[in-house]
VOGU-3710 file (C-alpha; in Angstrom, 3 decimals, decimal comma):
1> xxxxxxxxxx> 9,189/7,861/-14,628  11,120/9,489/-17,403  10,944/13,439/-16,604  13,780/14,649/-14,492  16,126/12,198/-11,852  14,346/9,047/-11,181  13,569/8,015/-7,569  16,306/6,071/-7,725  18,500/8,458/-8,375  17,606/10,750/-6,009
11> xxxxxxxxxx> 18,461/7,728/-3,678  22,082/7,735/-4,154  22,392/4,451/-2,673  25,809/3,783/-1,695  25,140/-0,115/-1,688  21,992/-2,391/-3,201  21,864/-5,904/-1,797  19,464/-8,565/-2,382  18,945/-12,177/-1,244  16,042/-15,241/-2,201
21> xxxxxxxxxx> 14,715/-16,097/1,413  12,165/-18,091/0,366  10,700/-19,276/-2,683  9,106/-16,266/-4,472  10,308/-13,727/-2,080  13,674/-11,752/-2,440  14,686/-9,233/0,403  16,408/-6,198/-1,170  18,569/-3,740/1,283  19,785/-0,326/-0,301
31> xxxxxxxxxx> 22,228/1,346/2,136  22,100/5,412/2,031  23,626/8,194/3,846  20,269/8,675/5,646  19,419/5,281/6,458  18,869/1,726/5,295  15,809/0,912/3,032  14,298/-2,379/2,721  11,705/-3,863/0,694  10,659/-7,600/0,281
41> xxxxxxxxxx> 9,461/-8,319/-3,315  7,170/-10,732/-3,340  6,222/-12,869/-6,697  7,307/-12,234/-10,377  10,551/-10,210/-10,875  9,287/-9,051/-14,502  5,253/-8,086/-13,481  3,344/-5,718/-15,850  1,744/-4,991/-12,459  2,343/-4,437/-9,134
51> xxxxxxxxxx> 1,214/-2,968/-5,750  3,295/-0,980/-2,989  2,461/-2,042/0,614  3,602/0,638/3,067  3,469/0,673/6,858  3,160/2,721/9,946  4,634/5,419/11,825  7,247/2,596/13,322  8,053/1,396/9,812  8,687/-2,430/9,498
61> xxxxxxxxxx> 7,564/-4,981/6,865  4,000/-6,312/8,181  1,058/-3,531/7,922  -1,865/-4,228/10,093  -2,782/-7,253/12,113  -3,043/-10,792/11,464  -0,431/-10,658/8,412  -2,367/-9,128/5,732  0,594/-7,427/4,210  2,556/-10,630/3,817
71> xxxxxxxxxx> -0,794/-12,820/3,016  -1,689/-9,984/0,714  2,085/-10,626/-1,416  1,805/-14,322/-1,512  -1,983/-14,403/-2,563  -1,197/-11,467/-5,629  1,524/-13,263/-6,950  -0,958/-16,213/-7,970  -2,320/-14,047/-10,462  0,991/-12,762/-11,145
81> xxxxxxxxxx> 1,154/-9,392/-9,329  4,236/-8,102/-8,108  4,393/-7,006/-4,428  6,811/-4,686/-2,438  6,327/-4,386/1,501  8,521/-1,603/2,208  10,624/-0,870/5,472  11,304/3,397/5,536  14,648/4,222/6,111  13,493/7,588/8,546
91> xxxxxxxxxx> 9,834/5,967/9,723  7,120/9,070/10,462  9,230/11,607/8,532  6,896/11,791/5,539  8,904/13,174/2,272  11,639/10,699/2,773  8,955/7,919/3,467  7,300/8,625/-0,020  10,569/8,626/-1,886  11,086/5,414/-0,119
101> xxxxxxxxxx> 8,097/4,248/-1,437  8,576/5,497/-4,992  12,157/3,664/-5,007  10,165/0,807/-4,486  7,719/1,412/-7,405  10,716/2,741/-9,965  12,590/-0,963/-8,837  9,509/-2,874/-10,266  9,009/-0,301/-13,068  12,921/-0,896/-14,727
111> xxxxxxxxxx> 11,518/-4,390/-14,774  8,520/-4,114/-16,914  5,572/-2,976/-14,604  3,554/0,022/-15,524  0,392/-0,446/-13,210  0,093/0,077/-9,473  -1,825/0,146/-6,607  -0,139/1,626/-3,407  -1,746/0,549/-0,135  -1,043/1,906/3,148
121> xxxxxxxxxx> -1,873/1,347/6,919  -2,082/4,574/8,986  0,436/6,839/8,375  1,243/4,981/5,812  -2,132/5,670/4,421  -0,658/9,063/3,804  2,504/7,287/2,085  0,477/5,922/-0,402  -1,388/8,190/-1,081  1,210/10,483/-1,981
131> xxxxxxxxxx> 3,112/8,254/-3,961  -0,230/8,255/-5,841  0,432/11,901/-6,614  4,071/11,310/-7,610  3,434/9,457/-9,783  0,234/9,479/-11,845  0,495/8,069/-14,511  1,388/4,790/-13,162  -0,416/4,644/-9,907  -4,110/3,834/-10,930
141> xxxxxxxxxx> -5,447/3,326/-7,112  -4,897/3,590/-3,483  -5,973/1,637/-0,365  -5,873/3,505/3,065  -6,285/1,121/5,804  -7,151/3,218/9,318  -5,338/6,015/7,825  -4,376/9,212/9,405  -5,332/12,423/7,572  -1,909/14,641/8,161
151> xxxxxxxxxx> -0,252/14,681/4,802  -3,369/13,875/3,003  -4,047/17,771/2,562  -3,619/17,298/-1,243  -5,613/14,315/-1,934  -8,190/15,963/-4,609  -4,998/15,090/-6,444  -6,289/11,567/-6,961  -8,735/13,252/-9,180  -11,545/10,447/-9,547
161> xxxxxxxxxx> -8,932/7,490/-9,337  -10,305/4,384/-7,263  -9,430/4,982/-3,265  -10,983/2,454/-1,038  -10,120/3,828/2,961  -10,943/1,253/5,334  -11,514/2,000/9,052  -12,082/0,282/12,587  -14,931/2,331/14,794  -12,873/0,854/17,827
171> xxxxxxxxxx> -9,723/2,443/16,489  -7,847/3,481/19,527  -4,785/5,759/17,656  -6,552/7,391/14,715  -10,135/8,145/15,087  -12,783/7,019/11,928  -12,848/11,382/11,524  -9,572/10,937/9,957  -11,035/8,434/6,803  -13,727/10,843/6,943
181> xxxxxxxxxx> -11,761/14,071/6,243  -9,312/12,322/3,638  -12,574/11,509/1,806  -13,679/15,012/2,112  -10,065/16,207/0,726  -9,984/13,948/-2,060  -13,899/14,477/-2,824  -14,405/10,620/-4,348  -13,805/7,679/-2,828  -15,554/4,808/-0,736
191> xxxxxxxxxx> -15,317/4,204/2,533  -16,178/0,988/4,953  -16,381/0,870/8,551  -16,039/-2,044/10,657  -17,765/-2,529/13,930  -15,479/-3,301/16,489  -12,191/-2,952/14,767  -9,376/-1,430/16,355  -6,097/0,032/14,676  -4,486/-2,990/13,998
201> xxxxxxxxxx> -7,895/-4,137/12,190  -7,525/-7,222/13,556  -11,314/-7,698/13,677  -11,486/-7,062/9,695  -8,770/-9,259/8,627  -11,012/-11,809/7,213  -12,962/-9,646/5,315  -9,660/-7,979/3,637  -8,813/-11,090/2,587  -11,877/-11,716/1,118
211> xxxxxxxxxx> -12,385/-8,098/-0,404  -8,957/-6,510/-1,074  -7,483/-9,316/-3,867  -10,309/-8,939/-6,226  -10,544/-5,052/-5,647  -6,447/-4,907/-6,335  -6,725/-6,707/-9,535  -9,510/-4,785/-10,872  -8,182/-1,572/-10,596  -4,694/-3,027/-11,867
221> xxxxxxxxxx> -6,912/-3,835/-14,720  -8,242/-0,571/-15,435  -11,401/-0,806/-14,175  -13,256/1,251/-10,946  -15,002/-1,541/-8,500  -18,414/-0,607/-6,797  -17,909/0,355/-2,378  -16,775/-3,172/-0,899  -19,706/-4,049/1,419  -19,972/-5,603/4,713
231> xxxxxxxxxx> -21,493/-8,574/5,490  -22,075/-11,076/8,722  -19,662/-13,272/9,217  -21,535/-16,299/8,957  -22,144/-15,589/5,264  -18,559/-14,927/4,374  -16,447/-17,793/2,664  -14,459/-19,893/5,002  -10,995/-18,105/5,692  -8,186/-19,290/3,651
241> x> -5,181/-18,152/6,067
//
């Protein structure tokens, strides 16, 4: 994040606050002319590593059903991974959504962390995946969860990098077509469909929290892991909520 203004820069935040709610978690507000950005940071301030959680249309902090977002932050920062759930300051307007995002990423980058995975549930699927493209040297992966495909158009620009898209075949809002066609765009990446799922992917939590910790840290690690594969419930581990 060294050529030209840094994300933060182009910010211009007027204000930065921050405040420890709760052990390992710090809620950061930055106040701007267009709007108020927040992001909660969850585990080590000073992470070589760290993953971008962004949300839907609506904005807020939690992602997709049963608290995977804020499950996902307390369960990375056992192995030391920084996490940042992000709250848009202009939710559904895309450019200012992946600046947003990329604030988030430069905050965690002044502080020592040059890996990332950016993860994103529906139109945040396209959040992520942009700040992907932003920034490419630091972004090594990308998890679309029910994603829509508007503002995706560019995705080849992963260009091989690990991109696991997740999808209910119940989804109500966005249609499995739209995983579909970001794979297309992006020509690599693996997709897994769950029966029964809805948008929310409510019916998959279980098996994200089995799947998506192990797949995180891997590509955070450099390496590419093999299509995430579904199996019955009854031979999953017991959940660990």
């Amino acid at each position: 994040m060294s050529d030209g203004l840094r994300p933060l820069e182009l910010m211009r935040a007027l204000v930065t606050k921050e405040a420890e709610v709760a052990p390992g978690l710090i809620h950061l507000e930055m106040y701007t002319l267009e709007g108020l950005l927040g992001i909660l940071w969850h585990g080590p301030r000073w992470a070589d590593s760290a993953v971008v959680l962004c949300g839907g249309g609506m904005g807020g902090f939690l992602g997709p059903g049963e608290s995977i977002y804020p499950w996902l932050g307390r369960r990375l920062a056992e192995e030391g991974i920084a996490t940042l759930r992000v709250d848009y300051r202009r939710p559904s307007h895309l450019e200012p959504c992946v600046l947003d995002a990329c604030v988030a990423a430069d905050l965690a980058s002044q502080r020592g962390a040059e890996r990332f995975v950016a993860v994103g549930h529906s139109f945040g699927g396209a959040v992520a995946l942009n700040l992907a493209l932003a920034l490419p040297s630091y972004v090594r992966g990308v998890v679309a969860l029910a994603t829509q495909s508007a503002g995706c158009e560019s995705a080849a620009g992963l260009a091989g990098r690990p991109f696991l898209l997740v999808h209910g075949d119940h989804d109500e809002i966005l249609s499995p077509d739209n995983s579909w066609i970001v794979r297309e765009l992006a020509g690599a990446g693996d997709i897994v469909v769950h029966p029964g799922a809805g948008h929310l992917l409510d019916q998959a939590a279980d098996w994200m929290r089995e799947v998506l910790p192990g797949w995180i840290t891997a590509v955070l690690a450099g390496g590419h892991p093999a299509r995430p594969e579904l199996r019955p419930a009854e031979d999953r581990p017991a959940d660990d909520h």
